[in-house]
N, CA, C and O atoms as a GROMACS GRO file, in nm:
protein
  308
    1UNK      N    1   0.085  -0.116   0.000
    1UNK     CA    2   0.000   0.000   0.000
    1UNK      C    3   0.090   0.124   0.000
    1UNK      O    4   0.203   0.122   0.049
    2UNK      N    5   0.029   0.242  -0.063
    2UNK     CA    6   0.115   0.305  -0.100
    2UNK      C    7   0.096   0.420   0.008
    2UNK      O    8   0.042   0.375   0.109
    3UNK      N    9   0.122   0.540   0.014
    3UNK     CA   10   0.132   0.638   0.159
    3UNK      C   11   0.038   0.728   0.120
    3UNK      O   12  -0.039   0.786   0.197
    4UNK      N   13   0.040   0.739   0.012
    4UNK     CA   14  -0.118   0.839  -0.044
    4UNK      C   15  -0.221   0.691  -0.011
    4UNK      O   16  -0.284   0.715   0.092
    5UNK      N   17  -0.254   0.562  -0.061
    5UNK     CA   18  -0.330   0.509  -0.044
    5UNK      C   19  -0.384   0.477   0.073
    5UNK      O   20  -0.504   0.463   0.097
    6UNK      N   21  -0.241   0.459   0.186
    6UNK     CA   22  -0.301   0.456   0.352
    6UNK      C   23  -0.336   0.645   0.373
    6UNK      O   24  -0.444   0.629   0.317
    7UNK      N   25  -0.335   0.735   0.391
    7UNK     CA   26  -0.375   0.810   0.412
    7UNK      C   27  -0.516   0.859   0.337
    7UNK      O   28  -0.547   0.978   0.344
    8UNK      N   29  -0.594   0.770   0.270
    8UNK     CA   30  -0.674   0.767   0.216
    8UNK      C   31  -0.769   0.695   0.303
    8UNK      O   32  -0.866   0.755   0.351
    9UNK      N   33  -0.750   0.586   0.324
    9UNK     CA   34  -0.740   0.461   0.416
    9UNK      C   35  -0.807   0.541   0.548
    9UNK      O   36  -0.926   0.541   0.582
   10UNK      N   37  -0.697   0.607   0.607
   10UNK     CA   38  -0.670   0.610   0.719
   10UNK      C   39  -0.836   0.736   0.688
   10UNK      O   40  -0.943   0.719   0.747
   11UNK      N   41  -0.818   0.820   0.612
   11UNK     CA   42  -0.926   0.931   0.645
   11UNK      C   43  -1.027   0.868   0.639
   11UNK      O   44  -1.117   0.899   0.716
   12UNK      N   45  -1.047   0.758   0.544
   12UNK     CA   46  -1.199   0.727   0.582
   12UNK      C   47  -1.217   0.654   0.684
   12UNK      O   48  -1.328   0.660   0.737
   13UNK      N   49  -1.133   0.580   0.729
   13UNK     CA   50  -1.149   0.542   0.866
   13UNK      C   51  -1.176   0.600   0.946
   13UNK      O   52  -1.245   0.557   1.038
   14UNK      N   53  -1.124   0.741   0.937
   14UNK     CA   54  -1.154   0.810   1.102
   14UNK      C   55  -1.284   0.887   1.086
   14UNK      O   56  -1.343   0.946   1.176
   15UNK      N   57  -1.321   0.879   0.953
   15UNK     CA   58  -1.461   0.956   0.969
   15UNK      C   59  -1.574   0.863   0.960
   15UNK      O   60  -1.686   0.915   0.966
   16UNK      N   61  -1.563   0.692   0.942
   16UNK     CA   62  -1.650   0.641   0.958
   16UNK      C   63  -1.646   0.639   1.126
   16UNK      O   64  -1.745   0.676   1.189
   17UNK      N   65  -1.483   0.576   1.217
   17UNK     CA   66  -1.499   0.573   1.314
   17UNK      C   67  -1.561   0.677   1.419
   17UNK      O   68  -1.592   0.647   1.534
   18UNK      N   69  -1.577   0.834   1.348
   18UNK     CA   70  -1.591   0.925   1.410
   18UNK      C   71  -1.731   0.921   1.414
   18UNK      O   72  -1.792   0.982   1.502
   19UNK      N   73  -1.791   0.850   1.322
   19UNK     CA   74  -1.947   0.862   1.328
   19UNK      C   75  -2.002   0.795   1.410
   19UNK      O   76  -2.101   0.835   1.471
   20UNK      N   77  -1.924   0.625   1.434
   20UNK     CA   78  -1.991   0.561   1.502
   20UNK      C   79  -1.968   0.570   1.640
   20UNK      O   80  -2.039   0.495   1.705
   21UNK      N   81  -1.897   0.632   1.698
   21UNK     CA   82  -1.858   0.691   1.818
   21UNK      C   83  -1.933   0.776   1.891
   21UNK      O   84  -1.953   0.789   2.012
   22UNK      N   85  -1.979   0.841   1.774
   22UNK     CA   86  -2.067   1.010   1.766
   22UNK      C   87  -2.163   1.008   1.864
   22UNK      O   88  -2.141   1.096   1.947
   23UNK      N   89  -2.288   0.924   1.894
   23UNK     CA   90  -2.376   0.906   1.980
   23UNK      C   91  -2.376   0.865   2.104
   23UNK      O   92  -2.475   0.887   2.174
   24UNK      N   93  -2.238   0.780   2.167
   24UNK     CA   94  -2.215   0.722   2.236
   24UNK      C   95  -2.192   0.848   2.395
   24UNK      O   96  -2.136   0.957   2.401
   25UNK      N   97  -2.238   0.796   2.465
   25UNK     CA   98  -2.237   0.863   2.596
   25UNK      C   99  -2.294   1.010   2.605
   25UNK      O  100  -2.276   1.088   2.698
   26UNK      N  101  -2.373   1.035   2.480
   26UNK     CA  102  -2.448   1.211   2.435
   26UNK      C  103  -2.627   1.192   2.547
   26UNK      O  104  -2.712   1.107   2.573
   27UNK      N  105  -2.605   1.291   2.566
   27UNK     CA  106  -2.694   1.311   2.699
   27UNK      C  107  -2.792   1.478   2.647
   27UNK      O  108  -2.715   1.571   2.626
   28UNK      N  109  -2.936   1.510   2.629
   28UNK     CA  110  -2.953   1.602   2.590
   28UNK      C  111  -2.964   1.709   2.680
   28UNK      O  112  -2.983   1.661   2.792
   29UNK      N  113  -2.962   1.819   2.684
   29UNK     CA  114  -3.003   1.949   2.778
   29UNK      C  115  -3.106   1.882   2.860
   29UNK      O  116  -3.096   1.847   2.978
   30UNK      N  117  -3.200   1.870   2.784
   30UNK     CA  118  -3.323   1.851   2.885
   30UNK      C  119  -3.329   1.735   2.981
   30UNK      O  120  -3.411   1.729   3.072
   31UNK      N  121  -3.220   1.625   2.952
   31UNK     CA  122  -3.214   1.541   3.038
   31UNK      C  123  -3.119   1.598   3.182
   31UNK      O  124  -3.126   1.545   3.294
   32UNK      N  125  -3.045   1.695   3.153
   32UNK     CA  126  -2.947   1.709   3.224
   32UNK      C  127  -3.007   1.893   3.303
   32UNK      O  128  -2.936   1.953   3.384
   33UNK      N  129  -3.136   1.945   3.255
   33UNK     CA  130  -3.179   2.022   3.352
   33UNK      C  131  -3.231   2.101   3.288
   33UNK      O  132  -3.312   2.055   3.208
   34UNK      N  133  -3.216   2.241   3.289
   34UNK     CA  134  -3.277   2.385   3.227
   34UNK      C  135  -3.216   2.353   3.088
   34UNK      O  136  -3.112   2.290   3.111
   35UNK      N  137  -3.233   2.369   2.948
   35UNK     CA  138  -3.167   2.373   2.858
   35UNK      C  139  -3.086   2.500   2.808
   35UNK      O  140  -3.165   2.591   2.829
   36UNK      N  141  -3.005   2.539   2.769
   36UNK     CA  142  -2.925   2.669   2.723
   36UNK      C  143  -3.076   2.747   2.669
   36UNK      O  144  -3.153   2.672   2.609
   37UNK      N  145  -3.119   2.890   2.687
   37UNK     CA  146  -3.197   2.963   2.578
   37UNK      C  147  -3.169   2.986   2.423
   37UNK      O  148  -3.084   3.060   2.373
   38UNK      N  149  -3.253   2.910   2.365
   38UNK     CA  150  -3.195   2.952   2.253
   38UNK      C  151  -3.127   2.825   2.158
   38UNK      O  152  -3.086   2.821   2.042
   39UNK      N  153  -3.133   2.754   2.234
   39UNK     CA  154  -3.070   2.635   2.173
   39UNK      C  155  -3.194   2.492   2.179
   39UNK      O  156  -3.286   2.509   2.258
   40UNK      N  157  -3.193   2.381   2.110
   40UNK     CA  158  -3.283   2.298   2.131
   40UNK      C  159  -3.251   2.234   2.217
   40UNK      O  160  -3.136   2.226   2.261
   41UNK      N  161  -3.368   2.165   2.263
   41UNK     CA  162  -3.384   2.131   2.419
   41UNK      C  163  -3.257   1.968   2.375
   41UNK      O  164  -3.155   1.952   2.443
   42UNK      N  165  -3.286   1.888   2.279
   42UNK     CA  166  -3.158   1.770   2.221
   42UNK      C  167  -3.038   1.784   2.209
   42UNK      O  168  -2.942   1.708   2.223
   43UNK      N  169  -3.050   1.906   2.177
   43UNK     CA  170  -2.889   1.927   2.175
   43UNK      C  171  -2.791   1.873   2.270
   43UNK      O  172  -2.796   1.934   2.377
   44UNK      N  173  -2.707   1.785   2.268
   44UNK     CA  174  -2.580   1.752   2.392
   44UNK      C  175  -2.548   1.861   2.458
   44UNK      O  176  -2.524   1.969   2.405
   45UNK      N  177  -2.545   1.834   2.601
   45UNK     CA  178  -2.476   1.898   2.721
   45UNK      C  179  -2.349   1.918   2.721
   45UNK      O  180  -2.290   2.025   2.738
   46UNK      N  181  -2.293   1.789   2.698
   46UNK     CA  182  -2.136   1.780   2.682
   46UNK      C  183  -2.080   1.678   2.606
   46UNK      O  184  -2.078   1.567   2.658
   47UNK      N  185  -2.025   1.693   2.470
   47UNK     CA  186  -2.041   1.654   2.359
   47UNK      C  187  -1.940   1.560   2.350
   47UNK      O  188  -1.942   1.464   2.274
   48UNK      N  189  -1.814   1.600   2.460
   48UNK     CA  190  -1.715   1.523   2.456
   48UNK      C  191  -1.620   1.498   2.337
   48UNK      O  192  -1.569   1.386   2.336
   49UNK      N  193  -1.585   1.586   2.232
   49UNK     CA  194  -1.564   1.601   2.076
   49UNK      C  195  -1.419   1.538   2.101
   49UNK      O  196  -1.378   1.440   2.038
   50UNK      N  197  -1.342   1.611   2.208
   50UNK     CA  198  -1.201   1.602   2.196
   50UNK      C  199  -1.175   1.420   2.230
   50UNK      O  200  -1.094   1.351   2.169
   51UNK      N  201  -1.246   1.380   2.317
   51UNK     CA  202  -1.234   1.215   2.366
   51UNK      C  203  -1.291   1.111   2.238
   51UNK      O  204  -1.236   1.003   2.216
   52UNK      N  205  -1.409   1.161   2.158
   52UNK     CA  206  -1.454   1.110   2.066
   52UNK      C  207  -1.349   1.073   1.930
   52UNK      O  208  -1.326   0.969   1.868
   53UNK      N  209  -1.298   1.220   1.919
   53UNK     CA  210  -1.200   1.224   1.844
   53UNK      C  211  -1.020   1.172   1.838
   53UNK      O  212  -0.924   1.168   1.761
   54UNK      N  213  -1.050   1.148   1.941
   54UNK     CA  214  -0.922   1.023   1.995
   54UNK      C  215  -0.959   0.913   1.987
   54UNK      O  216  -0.861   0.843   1.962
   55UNK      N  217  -1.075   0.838   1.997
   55UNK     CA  218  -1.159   0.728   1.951
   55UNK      C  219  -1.130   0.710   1.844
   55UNK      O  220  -1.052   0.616   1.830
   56UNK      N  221  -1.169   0.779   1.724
   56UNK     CA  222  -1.189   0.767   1.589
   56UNK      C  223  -1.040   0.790   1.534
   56UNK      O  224  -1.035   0.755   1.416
   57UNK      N  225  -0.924   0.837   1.580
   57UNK     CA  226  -0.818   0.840   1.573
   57UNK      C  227  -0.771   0.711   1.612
   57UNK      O  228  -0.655   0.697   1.572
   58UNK      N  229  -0.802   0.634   1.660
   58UNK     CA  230  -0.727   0.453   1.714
   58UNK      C  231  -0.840   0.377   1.626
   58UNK      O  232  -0.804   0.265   1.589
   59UNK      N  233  -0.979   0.420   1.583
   59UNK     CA  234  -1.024   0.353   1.466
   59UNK      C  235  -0.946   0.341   1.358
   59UNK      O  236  -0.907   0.237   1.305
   60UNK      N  237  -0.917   0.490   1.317
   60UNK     CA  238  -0.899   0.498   1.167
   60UNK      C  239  -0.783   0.436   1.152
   60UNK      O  240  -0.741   0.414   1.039
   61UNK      N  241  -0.694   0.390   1.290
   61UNK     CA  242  -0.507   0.372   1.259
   61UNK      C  243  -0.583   0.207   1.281
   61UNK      O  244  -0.518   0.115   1.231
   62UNK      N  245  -0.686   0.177   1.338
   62UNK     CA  246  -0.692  -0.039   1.347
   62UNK      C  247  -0.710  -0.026   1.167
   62UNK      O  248  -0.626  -0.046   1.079
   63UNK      N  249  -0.849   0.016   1.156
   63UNK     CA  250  -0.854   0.009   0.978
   63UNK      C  251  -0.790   0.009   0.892
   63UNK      O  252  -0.814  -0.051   0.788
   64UNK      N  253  -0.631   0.117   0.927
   64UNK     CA  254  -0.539   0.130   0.839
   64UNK      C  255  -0.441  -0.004   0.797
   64UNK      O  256  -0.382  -0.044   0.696
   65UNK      N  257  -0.462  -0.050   0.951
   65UNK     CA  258  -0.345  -0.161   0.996
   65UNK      C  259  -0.411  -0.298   0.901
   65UNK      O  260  -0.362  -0.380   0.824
   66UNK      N  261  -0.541  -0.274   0.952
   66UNK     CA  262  -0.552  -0.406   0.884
   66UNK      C  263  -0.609  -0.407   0.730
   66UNK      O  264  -0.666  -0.511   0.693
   67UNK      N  265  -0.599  -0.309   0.648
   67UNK     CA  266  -0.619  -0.289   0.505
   67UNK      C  267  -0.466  -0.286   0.488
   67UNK      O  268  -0.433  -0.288   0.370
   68UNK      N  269  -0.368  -0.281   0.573
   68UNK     CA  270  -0.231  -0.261   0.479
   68UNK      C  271  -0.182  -0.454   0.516
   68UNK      O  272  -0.112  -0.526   0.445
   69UNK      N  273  -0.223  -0.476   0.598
   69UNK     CA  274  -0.254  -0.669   0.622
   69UNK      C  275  -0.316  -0.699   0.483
   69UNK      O  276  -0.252  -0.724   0.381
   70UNK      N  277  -0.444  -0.693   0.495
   70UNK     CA  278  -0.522  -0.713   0.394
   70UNK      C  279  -0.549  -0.742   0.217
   70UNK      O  280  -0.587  -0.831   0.141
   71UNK      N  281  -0.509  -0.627   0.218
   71UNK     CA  282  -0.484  -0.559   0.109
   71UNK      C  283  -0.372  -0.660   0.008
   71UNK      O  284  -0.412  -0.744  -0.074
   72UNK      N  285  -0.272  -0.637   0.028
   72UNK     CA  286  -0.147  -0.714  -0.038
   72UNK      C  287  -0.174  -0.844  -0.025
   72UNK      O  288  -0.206  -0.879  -0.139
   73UNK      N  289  -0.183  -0.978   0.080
   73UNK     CA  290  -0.180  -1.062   0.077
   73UNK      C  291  -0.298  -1.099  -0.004
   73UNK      O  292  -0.280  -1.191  -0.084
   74UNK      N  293  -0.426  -1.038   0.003
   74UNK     CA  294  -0.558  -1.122  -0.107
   74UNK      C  295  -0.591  -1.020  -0.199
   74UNK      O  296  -0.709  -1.016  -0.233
   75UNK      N  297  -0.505  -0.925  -0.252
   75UNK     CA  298  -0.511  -0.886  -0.393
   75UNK      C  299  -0.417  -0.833  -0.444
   75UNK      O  300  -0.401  -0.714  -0.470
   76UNK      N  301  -0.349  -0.920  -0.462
   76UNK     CA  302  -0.222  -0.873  -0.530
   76UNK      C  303  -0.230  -0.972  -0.670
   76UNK      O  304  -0.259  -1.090  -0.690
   77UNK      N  305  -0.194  -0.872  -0.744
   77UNK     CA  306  -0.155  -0.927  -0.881
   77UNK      C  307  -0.103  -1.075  -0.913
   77UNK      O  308  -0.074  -1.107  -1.028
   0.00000   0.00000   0.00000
C-alpha cells in the first residue's frame, strides 16, 4: 500500500470511526436540567468532541493496519 493510499485509508477510517462513536455517551439538555436559551432542548450537554475524536483516531489507525494486512496478501496481482 502506497502512503497516499493509507492516508486515504486512514481518512476514511476516522470519519467512519468518528461517526460511530458520535452518539455514544451524548446526553440532551433537557435530560441534564434547564436547557441553554436559545438552543434545542436535544442538543448535547457535553459533547465530549475532543475524547470522541481520539476514539476515531485509534479507529482509523486499526482500519489502516488491517487494510495494509489485507490488502497485499488477497489482492495482489
Amino acid at each position: 500500500m502506497t502512503i497516499t493510499g493509507a492516508l486515504v485509508v486512514f481518512t476514511l477510517g476516522w470519519w467512519i470511526s468518528f461517526f460511530v462513536v458520535l452518539p455514544i455517551g451524548v446526553r440532551g439538555q433537557f435530560e441534564d436540567g434547564e436547557p441553554v436559551p436559545g438552543t434545542e432542548e436535544g442538543a448535547p450537554s457535553k459533547p465530549m468532541l475532543a475524547k470522541k475524536a481520539l476514539w476515531a483516531t485509534g479507529g482509523g489507525l486499526l482500519i489502516t493496519i488491517l487494510a495494509a494486512i489485507i490488502i497485499p496478501r488477497f489482492f495482489s496481482p
